[in-house]
MIFI-267547 format. One record per residue (C-alpha): x, y, z; residue in three letters. Coordinates in steps of 0.25 Angstrom, whole numbers, always signed. Example, Ala and Ser with C-alpha at 12.3 -4.5 7.8 and 13.67 -1.06 7.14 Angstrom:
// MIFI-267547
{east=+49, north=-18, up=+31, aa=ALA}
{east=+55, north=-4, up=+29, aa=SER}
This chain:
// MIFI-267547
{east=+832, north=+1609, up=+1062, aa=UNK}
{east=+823, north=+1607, up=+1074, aa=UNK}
{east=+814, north=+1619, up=+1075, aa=UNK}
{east=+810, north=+1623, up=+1090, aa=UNK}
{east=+795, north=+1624, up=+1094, aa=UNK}
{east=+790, north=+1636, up=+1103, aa=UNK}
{east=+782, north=+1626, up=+1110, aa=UNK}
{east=+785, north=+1619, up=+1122, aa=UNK}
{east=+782, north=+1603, up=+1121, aa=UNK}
{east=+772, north=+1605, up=+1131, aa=UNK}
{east=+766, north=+1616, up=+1124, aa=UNK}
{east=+765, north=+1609, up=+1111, aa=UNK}
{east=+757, north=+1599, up=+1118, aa=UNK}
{east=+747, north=+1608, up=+1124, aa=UNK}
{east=+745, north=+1615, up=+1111, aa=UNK}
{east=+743, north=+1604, up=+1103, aa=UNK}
{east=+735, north=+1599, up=+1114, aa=UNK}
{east=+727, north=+1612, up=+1113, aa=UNK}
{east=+726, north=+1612, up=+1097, aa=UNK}
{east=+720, north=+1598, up=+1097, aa=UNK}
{east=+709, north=+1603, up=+1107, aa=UNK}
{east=+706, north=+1615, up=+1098, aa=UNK}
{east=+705, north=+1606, up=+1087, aa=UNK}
{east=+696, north=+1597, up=+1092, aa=UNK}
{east=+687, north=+1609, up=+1099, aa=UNK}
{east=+685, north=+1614, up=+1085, aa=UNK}
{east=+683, north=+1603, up=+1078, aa=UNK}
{east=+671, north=+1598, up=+1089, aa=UNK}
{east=+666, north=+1612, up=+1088, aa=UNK}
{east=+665, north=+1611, up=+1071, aa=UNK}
{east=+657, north=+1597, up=+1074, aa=UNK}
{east=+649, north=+1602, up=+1085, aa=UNK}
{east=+636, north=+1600, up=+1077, aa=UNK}
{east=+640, north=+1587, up=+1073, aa=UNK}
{east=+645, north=+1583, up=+1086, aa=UNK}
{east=+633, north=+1573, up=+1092, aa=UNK}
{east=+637, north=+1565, up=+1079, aa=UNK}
{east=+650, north=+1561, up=+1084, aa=UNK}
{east=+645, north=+1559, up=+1098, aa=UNK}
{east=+633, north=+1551, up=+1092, aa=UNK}
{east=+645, north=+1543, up=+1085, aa=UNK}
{east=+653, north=+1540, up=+1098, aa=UNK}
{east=+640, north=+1537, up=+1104, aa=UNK}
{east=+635, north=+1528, up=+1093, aa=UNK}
{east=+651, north=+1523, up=+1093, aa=UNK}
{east=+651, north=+1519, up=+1108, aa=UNK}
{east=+637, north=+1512, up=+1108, aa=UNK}
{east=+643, north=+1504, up=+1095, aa=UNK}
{east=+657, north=+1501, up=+1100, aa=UNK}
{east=+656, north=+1488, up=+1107, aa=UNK}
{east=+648, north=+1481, up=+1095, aa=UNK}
{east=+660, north=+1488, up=+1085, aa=UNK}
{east=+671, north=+1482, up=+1092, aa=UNK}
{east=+664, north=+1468, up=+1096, aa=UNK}
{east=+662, north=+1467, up=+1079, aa=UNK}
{east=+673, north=+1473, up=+1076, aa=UNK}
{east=+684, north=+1467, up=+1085, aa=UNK}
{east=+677, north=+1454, up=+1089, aa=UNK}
{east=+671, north=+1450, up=+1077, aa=UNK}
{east=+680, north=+1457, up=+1066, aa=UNK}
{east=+671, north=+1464, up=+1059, aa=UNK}
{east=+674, north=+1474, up=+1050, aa=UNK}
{east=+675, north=+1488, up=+1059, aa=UNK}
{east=+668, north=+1496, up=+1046, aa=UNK}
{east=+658, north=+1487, up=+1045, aa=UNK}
{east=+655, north=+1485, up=+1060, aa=UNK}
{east=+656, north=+1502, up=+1061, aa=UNK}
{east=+646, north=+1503, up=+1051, aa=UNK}
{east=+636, north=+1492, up=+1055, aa=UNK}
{east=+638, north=+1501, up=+1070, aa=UNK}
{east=+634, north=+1513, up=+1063, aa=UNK}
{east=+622, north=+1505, up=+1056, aa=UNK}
{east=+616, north=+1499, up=+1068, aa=UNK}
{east=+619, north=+1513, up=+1076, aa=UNK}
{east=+610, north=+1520, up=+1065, aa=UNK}
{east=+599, north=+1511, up=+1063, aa=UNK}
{east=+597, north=+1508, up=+1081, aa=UNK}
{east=+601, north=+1520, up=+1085, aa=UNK}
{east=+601, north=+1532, up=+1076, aa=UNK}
{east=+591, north=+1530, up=+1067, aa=UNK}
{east=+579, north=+1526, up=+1078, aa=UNK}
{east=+583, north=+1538, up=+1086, aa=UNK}
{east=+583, north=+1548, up=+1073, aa=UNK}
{east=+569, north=+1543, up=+1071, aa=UNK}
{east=+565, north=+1544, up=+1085, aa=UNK}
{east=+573, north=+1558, up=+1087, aa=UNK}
{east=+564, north=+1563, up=+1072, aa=UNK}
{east=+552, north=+1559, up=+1077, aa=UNK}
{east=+554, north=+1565, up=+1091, aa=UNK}
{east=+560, north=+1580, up=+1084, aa=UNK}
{east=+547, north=+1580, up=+1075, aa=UNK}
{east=+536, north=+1578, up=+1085, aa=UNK}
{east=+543, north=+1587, up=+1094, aa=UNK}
{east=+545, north=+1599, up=+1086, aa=UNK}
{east=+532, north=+1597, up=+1081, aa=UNK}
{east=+525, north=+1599, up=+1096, aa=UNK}
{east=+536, north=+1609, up=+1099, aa=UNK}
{east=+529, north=+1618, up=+1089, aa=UNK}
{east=+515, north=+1614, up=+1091, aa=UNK}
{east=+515, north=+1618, up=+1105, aa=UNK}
{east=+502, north=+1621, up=+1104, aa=UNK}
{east=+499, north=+1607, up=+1107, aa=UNK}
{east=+509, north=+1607, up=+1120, aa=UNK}
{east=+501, north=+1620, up=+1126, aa=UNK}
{east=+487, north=+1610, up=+1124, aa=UNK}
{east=+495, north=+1601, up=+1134, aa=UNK}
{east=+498, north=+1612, up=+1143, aa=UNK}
{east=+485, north=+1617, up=+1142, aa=UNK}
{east=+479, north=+1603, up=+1148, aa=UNK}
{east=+489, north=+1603, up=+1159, aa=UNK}
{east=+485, north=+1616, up=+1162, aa=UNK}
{east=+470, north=+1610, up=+1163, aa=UNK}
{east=+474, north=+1599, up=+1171, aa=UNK}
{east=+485, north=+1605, up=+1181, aa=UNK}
{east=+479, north=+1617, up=+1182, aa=UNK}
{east=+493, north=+1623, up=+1181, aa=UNK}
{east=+494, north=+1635, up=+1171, aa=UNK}
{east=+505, north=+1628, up=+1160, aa=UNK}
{east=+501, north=+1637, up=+1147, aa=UNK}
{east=+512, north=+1645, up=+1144, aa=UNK}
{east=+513, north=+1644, up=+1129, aa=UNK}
{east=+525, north=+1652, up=+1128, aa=UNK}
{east=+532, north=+1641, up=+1138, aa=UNK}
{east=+525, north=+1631, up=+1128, aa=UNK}
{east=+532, north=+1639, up=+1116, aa=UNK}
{east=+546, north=+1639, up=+1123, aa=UNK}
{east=+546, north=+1622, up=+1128, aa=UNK}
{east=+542, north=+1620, up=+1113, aa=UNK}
{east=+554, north=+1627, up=+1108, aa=UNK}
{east=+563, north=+1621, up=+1120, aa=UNK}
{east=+559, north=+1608, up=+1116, aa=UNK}
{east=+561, north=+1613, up=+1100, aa=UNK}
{east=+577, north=+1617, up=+1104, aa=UNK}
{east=+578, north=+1604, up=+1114, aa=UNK}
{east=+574, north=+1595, up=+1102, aa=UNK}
{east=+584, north=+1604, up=+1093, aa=UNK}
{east=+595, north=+1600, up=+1104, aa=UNK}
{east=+592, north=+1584, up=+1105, aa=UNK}
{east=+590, north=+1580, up=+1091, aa=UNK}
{east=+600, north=+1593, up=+1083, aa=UNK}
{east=+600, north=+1585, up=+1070, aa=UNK}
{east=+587, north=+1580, up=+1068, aa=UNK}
{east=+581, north=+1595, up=+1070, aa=UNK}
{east=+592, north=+1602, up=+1061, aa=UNK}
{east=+590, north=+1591, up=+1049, aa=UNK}
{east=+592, north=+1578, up=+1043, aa=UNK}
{east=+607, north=+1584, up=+1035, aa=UNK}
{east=+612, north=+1585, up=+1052, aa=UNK}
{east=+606, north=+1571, up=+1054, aa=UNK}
{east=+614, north=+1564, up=+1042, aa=UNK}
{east=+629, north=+1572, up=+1046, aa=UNK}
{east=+626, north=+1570, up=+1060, aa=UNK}
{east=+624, north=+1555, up=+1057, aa=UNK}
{east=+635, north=+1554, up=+1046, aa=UNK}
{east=+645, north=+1559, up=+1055, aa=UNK}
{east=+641, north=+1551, up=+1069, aa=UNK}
{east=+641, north=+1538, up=+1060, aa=UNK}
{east=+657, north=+1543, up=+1054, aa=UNK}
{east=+661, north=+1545, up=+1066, aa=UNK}
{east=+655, north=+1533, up=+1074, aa=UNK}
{east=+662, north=+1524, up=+1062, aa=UNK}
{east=+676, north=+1527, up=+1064, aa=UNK}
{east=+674, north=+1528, up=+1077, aa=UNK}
{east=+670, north=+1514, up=+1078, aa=UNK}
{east=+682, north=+1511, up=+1068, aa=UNK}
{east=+692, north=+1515, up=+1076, aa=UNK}
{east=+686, north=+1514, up=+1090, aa=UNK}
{east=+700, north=+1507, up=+1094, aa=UNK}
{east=+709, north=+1519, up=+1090, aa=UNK}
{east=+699, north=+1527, up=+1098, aa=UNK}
{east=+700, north=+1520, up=+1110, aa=UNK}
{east=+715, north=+1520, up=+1110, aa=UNK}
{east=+713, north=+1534, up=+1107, aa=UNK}
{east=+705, north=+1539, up=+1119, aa=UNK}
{east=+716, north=+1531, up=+1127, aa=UNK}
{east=+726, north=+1539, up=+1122, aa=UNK}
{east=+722, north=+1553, up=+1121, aa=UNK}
{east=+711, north=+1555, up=+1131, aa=UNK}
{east=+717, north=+1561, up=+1144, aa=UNK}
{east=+711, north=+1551, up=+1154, aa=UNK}
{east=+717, north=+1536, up=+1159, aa=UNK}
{east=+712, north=+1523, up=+1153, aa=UNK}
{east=+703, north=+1521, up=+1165, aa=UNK}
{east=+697, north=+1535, up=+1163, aa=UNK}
{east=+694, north=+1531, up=+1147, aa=UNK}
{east=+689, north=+1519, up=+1149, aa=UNK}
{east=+679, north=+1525, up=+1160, aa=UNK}
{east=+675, north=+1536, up=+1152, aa=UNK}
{east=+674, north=+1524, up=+1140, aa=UNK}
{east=+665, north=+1519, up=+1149, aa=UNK}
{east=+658, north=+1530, up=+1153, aa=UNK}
{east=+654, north=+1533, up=+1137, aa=UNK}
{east=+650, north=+1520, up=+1134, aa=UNK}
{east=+641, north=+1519, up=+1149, aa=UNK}
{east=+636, north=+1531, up=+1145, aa=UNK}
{east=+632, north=+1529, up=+1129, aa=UNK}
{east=+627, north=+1516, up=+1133, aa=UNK}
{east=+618, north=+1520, up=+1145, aa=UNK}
{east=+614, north=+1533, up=+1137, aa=UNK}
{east=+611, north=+1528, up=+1122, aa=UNK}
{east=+607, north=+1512, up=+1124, aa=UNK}
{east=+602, north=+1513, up=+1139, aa=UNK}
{east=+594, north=+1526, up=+1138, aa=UNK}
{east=+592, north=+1522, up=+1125, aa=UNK}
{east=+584, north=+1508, up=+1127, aa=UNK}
{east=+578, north=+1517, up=+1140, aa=UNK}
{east=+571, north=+1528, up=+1131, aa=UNK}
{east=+567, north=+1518, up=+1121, aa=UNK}
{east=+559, north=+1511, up=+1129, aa=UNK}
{east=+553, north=+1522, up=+1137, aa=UNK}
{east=+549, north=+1529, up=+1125, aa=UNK}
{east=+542, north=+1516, up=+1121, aa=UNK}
{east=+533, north=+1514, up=+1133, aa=UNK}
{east=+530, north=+1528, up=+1134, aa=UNK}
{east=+527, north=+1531, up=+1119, aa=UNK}
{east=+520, north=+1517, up=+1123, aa=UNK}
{east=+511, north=+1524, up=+1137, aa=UNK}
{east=+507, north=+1536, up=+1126, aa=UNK}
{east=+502, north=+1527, up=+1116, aa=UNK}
{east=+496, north=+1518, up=+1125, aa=UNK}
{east=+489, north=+1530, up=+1135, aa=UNK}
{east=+483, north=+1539, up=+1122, aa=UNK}
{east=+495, north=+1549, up=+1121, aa=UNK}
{east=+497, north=+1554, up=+1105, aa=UNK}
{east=+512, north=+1552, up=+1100, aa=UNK}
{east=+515, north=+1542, up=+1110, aa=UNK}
{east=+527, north=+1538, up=+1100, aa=UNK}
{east=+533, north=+1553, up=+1101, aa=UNK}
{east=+530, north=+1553, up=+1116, aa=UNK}
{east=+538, north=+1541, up=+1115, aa=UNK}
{east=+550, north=+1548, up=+1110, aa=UNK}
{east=+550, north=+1559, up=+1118, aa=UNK}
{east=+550, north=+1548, up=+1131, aa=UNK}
{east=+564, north=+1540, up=+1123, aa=UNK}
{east=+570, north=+1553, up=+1124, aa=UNK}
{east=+565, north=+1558, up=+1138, aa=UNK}
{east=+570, north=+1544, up=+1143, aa=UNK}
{east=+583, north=+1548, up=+1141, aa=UNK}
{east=+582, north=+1558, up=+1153, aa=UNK}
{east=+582, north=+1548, up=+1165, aa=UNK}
{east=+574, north=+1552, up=+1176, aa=UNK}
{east=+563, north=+1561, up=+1168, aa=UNK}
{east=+564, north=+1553, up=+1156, aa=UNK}
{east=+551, north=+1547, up=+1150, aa=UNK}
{east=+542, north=+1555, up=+1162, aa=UNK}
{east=+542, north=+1566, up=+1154, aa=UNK}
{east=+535, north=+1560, up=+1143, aa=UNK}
{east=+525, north=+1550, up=+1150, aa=UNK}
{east=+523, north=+1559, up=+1162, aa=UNK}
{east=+518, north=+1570, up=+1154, aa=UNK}
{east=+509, north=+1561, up=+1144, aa=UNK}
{east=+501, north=+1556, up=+1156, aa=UNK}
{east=+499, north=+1572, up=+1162, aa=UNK}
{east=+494, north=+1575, up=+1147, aa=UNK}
{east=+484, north=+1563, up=+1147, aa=UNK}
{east=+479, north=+1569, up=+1161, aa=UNK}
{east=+477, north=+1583, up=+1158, aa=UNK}
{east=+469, north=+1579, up=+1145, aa=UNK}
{east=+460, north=+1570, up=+1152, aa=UNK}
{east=+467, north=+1557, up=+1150, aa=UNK}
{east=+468, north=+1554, up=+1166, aa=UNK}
{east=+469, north=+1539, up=+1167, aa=UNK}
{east=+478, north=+1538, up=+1152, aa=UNK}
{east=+485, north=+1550, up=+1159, aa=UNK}
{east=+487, north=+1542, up=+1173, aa=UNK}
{east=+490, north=+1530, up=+1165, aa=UNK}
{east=+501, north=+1535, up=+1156, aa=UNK}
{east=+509, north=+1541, up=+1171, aa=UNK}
{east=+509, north=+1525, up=+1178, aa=UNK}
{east=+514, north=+1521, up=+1166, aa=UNK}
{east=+523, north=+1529, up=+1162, aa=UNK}
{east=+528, north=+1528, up=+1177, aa=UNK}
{east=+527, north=+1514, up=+1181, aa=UNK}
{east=+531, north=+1509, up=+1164, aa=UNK}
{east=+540, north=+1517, up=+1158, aa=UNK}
{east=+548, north=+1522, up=+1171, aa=UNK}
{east=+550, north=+1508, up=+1176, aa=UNK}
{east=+554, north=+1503, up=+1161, aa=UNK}
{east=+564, north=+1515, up=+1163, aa=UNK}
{east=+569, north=+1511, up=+1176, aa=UNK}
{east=+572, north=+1496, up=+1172, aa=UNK}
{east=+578, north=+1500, up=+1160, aa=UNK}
{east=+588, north=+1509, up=+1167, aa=UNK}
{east=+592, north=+1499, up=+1175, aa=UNK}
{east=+594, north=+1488, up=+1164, aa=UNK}
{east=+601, north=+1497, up=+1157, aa=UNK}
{east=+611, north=+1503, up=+1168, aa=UNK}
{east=+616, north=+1488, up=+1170, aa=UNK}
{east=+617, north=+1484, up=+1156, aa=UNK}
{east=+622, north=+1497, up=+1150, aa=UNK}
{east=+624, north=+1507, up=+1159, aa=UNK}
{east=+617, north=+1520, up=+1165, aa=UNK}
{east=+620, north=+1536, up=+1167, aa=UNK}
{east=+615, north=+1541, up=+1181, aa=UNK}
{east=+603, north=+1549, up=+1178, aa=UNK}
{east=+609, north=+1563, up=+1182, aa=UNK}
{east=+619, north=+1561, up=+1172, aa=UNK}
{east=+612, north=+1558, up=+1162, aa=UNK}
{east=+601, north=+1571, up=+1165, aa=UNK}
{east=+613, north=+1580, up=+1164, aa=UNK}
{east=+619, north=+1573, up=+1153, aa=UNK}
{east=+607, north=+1574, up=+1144, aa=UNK}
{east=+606, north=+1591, up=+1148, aa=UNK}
{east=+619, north=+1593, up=+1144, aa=UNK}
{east=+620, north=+1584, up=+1132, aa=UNK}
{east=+607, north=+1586, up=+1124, aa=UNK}
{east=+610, north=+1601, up=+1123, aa=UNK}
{east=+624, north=+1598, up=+1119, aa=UNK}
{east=+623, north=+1584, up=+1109, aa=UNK}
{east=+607, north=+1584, up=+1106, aa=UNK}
{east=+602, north=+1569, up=+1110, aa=UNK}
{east=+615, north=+1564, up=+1111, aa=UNK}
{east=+615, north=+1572, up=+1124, aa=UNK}
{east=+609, north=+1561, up=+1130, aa=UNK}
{east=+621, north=+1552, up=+1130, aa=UNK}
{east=+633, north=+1563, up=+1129, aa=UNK}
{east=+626, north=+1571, up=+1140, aa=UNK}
{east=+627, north=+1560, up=+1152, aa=UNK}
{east=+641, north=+1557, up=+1146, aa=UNK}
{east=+646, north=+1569, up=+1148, aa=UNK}
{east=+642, north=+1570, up=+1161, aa=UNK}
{east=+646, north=+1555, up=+1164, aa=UNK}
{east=+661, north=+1559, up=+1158, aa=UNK}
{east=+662, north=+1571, up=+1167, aa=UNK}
{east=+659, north=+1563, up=+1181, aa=UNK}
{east=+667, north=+1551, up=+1175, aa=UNK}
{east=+678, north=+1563, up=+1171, aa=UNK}
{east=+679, north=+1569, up=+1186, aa=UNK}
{east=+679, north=+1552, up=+1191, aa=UNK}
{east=+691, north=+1552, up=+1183, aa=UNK}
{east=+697, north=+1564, up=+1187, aa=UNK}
{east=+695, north=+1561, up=+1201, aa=UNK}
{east=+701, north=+1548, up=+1202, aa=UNK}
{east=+712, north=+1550, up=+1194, aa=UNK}
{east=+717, north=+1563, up=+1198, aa=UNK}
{east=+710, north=+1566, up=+1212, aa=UNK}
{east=+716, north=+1553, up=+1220, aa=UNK}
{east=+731, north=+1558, up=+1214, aa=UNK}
{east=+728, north=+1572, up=+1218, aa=UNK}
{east=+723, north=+1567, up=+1231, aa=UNK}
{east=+735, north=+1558, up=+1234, aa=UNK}
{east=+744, north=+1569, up=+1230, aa=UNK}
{east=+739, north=+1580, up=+1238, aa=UNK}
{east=+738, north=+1569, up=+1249, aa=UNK}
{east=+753, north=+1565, up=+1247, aa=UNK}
{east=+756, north=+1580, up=+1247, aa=UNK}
């Protein structure tokens, strides 16, 4: 006996529609802590995919084996060099965020040199806890402990292995299921990959070596820690248009102030005419080999995404802004012409 449903077919639809979306809000919400593991996967995924396929369907290799030689070369060129870098960074921080007092012997030589009044030692106090919760935001995992490292690891790795696995099915997947035409998945495939790529290798290789020449100029001009200074420029380089200035161009005021005029002087030309030309060039490599983000996107990006992801903000940040003008692009061209040409006909 066929029992009668209260529910139209319609309806059904849209409430199972609606339960799958509940579903998925709450499991997101349950994993929210853990979420820039699974982005970290899909970014590590993206970056490692065309060398997974090419050994994996060109050359028949084992897909296990492939997915964890992936995961093994991920660890060892990427994650591990930018743990240690991110360690080393967090400690020298936190340890001049609360010895300030240092900071306000700076201020105070400004003070002498500009003859601008700069000691506020409550202002000091409060950029020194800024800069306490900023690191908090950027680097979660490695300031709440080493037990949020190892989970966040494990489950970026677990997830990056089956995805790699089944990369195939996934694509059919998005094909399926996503509520966009094949052209419009294939340009926001495009779009992540452009954007992955031109945010992780290009800013990447950019960072790198700006941090080396102006960890370089510190050493070379008298500057002490010249290798943190270093750091802190590979992460400044990240933020294009400001970028490694605000390392370099300070250090050169500092040597001024205590005396140090030519050094001083010295540091500025070659922080300007070095390290800013070396920053250009390599820009414009790396925008013809593997793609760029305008600039203004990728200063709104990296507001929005670091409070959001921690330093994987860099690179979800301009890609959530790159998908939304991309989004609108789409929306226009596929839906504005028909309602153009219809109100036209009408």
């Amino acid at each position: 006996m066929a029992h009668r449903n209260f529910y139209s077919v319609r309806q059904r639809r849209n409430l199972l529609i609606f339960s799958i979306l509940v579903l998925v809000f709450f499991i997101l919400y349950g994993l929210r802590e853990y979420l820039s593991a699974i982005l970290g996967s899909v970014i590590l995924y993206i970056l490692f995919l065309p060398f997974y396929r090419r050994l994996t369907e060109k050359k028949k290799w084992n897909r296990g084996m492939v997915s964890i030689l992936m995961i093994t070369l991920s660890f060892v060129l990427i994650v591990l060099p930018f743990l240690f870098l991110s360690v080393l960074l967090t400690d020298k921080i936190l340890y001049y965020t609360s010895h300030y007092q240092e900071i306000l012997n700076i201020v105070i030589r400004l003070e002498e040199f500009t003859g601008l009044r700069l000691n506020d030692k409550a202002t000091i106090t409060s950029i020194a806890t800024n800069l306490g919760s900023f690191l908090s935001n950027l680097f979660p995992s490695l300031v709440t402990g080493a037990l949020d490292v190892f989970i966040i690891l494990g489950l970026m790795y677990f997830v990056m292995y089956y995805l790699q696995l089944h990369n195939r099915a996934l694509s059919a997947m998005a094909y399926k299921y996503l509520p966009f035409s094949e052209h419009t998945i294939l340009k926001l495939t495009e779009e992540l990959k452009a954007s992955v790529n031109a945010n992780v290798l290009g800013l990447g290789i950019i960072s790198l070596v700006q941090a080396f020449f102006v960890g370089l100029g510190f050493y070379f001009f008298g500057i002490q820690d010249a290798f943190f200074w270093g750091l802190i420029s590979f992460f400044a380089a990240f933020i294009p248009v400001l970028g490694t200035p605000l390392v370099w161009g300070p250090g050169g005021i500092f040597l001024i102030t205590t005396g140090e005029t030519g050094k001083g002087i010295g540091l500025l030309i070659y922080g300007a005419v070095l390290v800013m030309n070396i920053d250009n060039i390599l820009r414009l490599y790396i925008a013809k080999r593997i793609g760029d983000t305008h600039p203004l996107i990728t200063i709104i990006g990296v507001v929005l995404g670091v409070p959001l992801f921690g330093i994987l903000g860099l690179v979800i940040g301009p890609l959530m802004i790159s998908y939304l003008l991309l989004l609108v692009k789409v929306y226009d061209k596929e839906y504005g012409e028909k309602n153009d040409s219809t109100g036209a006909e009408t």
